[in-house]
N, C-alpha and C positions, 0 to 999 in steps of 0.2 A: 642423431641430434634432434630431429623433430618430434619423434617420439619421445624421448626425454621431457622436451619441452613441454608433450601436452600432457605429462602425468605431473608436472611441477604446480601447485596451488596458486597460480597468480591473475587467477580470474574476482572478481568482486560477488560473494552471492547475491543468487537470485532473491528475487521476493519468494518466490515456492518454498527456495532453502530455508529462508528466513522462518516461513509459515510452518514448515514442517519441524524446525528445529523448536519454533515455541509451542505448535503441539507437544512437545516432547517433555517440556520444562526444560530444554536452553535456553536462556535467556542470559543477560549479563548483569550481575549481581554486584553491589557493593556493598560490602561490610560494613567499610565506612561510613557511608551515605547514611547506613539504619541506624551506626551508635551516633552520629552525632544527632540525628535526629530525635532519638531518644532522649539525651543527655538533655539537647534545649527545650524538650517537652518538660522533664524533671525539672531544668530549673527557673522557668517558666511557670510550672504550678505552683516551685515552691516561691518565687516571689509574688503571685496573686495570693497565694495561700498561705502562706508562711506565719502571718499574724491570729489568724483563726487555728493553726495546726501549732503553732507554740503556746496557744491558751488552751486548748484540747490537752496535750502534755503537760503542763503545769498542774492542771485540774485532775490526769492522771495520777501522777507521781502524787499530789498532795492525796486521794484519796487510797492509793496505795501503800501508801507510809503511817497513814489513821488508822487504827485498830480499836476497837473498843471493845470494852471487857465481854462483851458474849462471844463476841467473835474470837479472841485472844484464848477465851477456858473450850470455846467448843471447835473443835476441829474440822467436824462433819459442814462447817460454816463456810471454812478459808477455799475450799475447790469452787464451790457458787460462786465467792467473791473475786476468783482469778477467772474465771470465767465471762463475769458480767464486765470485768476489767476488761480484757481480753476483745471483748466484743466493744466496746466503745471503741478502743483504739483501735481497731479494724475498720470502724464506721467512720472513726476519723481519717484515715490516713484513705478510704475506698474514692474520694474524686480521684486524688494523685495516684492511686493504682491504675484507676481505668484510661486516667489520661494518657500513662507509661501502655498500659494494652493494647490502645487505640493506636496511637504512635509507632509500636513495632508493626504491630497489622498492616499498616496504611504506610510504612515507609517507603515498601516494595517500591508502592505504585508509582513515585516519584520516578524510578529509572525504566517501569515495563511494563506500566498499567495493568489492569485487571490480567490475571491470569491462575486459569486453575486446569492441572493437568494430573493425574493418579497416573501419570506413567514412573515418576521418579518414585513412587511408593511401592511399585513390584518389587519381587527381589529379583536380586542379579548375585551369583553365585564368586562373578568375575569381582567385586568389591571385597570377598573375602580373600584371594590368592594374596599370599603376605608378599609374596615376589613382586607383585605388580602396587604392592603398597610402598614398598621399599622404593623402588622404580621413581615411583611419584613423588617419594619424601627429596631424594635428591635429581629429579629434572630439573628444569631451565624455569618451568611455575615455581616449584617448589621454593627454589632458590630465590625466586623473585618475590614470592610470599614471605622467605625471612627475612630480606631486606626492608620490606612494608614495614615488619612488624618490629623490627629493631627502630627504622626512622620513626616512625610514631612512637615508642618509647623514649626516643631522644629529644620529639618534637613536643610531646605532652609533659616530658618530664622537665625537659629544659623551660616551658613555660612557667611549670609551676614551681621550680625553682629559682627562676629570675624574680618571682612576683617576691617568694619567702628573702631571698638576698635583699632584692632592695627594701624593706620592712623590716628588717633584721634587729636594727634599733628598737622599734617601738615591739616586735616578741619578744625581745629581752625585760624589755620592762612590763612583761604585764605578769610577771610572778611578785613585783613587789605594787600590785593596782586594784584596786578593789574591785570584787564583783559587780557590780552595776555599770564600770565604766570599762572590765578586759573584755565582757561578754559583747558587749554591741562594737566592739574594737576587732574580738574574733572573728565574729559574723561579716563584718567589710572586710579581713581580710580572707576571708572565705570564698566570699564573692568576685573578690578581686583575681585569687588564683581561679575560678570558676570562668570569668570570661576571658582569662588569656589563656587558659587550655582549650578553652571554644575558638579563641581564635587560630592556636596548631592545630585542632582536630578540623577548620574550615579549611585551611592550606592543606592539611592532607585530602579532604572530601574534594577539593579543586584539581589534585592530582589524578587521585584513583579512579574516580567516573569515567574521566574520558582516559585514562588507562584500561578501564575492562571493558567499557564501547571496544577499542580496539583490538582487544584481546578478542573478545568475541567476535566480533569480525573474520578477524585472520584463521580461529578456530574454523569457519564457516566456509571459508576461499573454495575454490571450487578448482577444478583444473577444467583444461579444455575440451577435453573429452567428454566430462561430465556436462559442461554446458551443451555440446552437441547430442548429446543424449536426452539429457534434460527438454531441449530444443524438441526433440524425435516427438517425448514423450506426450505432452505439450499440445505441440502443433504438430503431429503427426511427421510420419516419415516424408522426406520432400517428394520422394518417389511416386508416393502413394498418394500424394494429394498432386502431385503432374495427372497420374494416371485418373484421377474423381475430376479434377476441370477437364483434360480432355472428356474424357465422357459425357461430363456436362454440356460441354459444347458440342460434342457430337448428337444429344440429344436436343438441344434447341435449335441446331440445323436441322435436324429430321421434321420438328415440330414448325420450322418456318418452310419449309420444302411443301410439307403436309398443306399450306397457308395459300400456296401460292395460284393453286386452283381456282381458289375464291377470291382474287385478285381482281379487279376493273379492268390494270392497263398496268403492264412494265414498260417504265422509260430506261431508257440503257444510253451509253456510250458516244457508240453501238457496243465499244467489244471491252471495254475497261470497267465499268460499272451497269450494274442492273439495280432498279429500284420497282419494287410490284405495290401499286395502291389499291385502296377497297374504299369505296366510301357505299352510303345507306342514309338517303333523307330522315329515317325516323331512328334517332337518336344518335347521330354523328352530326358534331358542327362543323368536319372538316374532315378530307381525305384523312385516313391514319396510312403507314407504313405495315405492310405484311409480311413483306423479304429484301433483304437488300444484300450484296455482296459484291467481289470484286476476282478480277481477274478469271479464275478457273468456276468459282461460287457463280460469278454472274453470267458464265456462260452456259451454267448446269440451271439460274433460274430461268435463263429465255429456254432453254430445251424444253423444262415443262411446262413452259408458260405456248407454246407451239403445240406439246402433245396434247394441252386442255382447251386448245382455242383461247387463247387469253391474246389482246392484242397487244403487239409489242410497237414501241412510237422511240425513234431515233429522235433526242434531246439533249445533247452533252453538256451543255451550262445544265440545264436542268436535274437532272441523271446525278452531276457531281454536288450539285446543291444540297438534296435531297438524300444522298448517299452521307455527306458531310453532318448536314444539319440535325436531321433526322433519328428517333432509334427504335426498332422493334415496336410497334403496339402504339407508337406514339402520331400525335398529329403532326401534320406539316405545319411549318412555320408561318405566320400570316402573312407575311411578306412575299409567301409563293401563293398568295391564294388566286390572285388574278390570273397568274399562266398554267394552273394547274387548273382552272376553272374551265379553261380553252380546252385542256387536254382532254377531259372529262365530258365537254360539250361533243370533243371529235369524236368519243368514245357512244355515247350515244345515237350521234348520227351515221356512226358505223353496225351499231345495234339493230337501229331500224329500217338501213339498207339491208341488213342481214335475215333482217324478218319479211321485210316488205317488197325492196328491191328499191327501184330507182336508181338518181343521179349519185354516182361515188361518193364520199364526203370530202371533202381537201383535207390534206394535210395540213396542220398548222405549219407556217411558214416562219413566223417572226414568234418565238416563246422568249419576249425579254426576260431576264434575273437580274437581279441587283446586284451588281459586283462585288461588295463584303462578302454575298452569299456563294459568290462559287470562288472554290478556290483556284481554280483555273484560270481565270481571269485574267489574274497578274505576270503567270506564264506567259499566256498570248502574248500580252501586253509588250515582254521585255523579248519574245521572239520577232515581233514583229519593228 
């Protein structure tokens, strides 16, 4: 049953999905969406244009209906003059051409902005198999496709049938109406069927959009294998990136090990935390941290911190402050500057009994911290 489960599509695609499928040219198209947008381009230019492209026509037809007598005896005349025809009225009708151009071009971009892929232009050998065309004429698409296309037939036709019923009166009477007063009676009602089929083809474009959003979508679902794959591919195998941090960290232990040589003083515990400092008058404002760790880690930094002569100073507020506060490379807090000032003092006059001899140095006795700084603190506190 779990296996079942994770070959079943009910994951949401990924963004990669997403990216790879519009490399592809999947994306989610509406039909709808471009002819209506088309349509309101058309009848949009033709009402800016309408008055200028019915005086263009007018001036056609009158000059195409005039003949005169050279033209009427000579024949080799009438091709030139269908030609120069011909070309006006092209020159007329070329705004509303390119606005219709424009308009298909740029409808796309309304539902999937710029996209240009030549993979849908290869051939694919599998679009010819008539089995697999069959297949698709009657799937669950298919099937859903002739529904579309039936309601929009019933939704544009009933439109522009409701407009023709109720006007029904006044087209009866425009066979007994003179032409100056059916023709601009035509034309309203031309216009009239014109925006209540804009307005079924808007309730269909209202439907279908976020019907092929989701169609595309659900095409796209992923199962859950694929996302753990996907995942692998991605962000690598989890195994393999366990096994690159452990090694990372196995190499910045090495590299803080390496550190601890060059150490001033490790304060420690004694046996729970080790912290190894380094300070240098010329170009440090302040002790930084060179190794720090805990438990098994802090018992391997006092080892070499003994094998290299590094002094070791029993400090446990201080030790847990410093182990807390603290990271790698970084300076100490300014709030420890005063007891690690002492520390650093003791470290020196251990230097120069070492060099010189004399009287021992003390041990610092009193290494106040600041109680937010250790976290121990509150322990004590509630044991005591």
């Amino acid at each position: 049953m779990a296996e079942d489960s994770d070959l079943e599509k009910t994951e949401q695609p990924s963004q990669r999905r997403l990216e790879q499928a519009r490399e592809e040219g999947q994306v989610a198209r509406s039909r709808e969406l471009s002819t209506f947008a088309v349509l309101m381009a058309g009848g949009s230019g033709l009402w800016l244009m309408g008055s200028n492209l019915a005086g263009h026509m007018l001036k056609l037809l009158h000059d195409g209906l005039t003949l005169n007598a050279d033209v009427a005896f000579q024949s080799e005349l009438l091709l030139p003059r269908l030609y120069d025809l011909s070309l006006e009225t092209l020159i007329a009708f070329l705004p509303l051409l390119l606005l219709l151009l424009a308009t298909a071009a740029l409808s796309p971009l309304l539902l999937n902005g710029w996209l240009f892929s030549m993979k849908p232009l290869q051939p694919n050998l599998g679009r010819l198999n008539p089995i697999s065309g069959i297949a698709r004429m009657f799937s669950s698409h298919g099937l859903i496709e002739l529904g579309k296309a039936i309601g929009k037939a019933l939704v544009v036709g009933g439109a522009g049938a409701w407009v023709i019923w109720h006007n029904r009166d006044g087209i009866m009477q425009l066979l007994g109406q003179p032409v100056n007063v059916a023709v601009p009676y035509l034309g309203g009602l031309m216009w009239s069927c014109f925006f209540a089929i804009m307005g079924g083809m808007l309730l269909i474009v209202a439907i279908d959009v976020p019907f092929q959003l989701w169609e595309h979508t659900k095409k796209l679902k992923m199962t859950k294998e694929e996302v753990r794959q996907e995942a692998k591919e991605t962000e690598g195998d989890p195994q393999v990136k366990g096994r690159i941090r452990s090694m990372q960290r196995e190499m910045a232990r090495r590299r803080m090990m390496s550190e601890i040589p060059t150490a001033d003083v490790v304060v420690t515990n004694p046996t729970h935390y080790s912290v190894a400092l380094r300070y240098s008058e010329t170009g440090m404002r302040a002790p930084i941290v060179v190794a720090k760790g805990s438990h098994l880690l802090a018992a391997r930094i006092r080892e070499i911190a003994i094998e290299n002569h590094v002094p070791i100073l029993e400090a446990p507020p201080l030790a847990r402050a410093l182990h807390k506060h603290t990271d790698l490379g970084q300076m100490i807090p300014e709030a420890l500057y005063t007891v690690v000032a002492e520390v650093m003092a003791y470290v020196y006059q251990l230097r120069r009994y070492q060099k010189a001899g004399g009287a021992y140095p003390q041990l610092p006795q009193e290494l106040p911290v600041p109680p937010e700084l250790d976290p121990g603190a509150n322990v004590e506190v509630s044991e005591e």
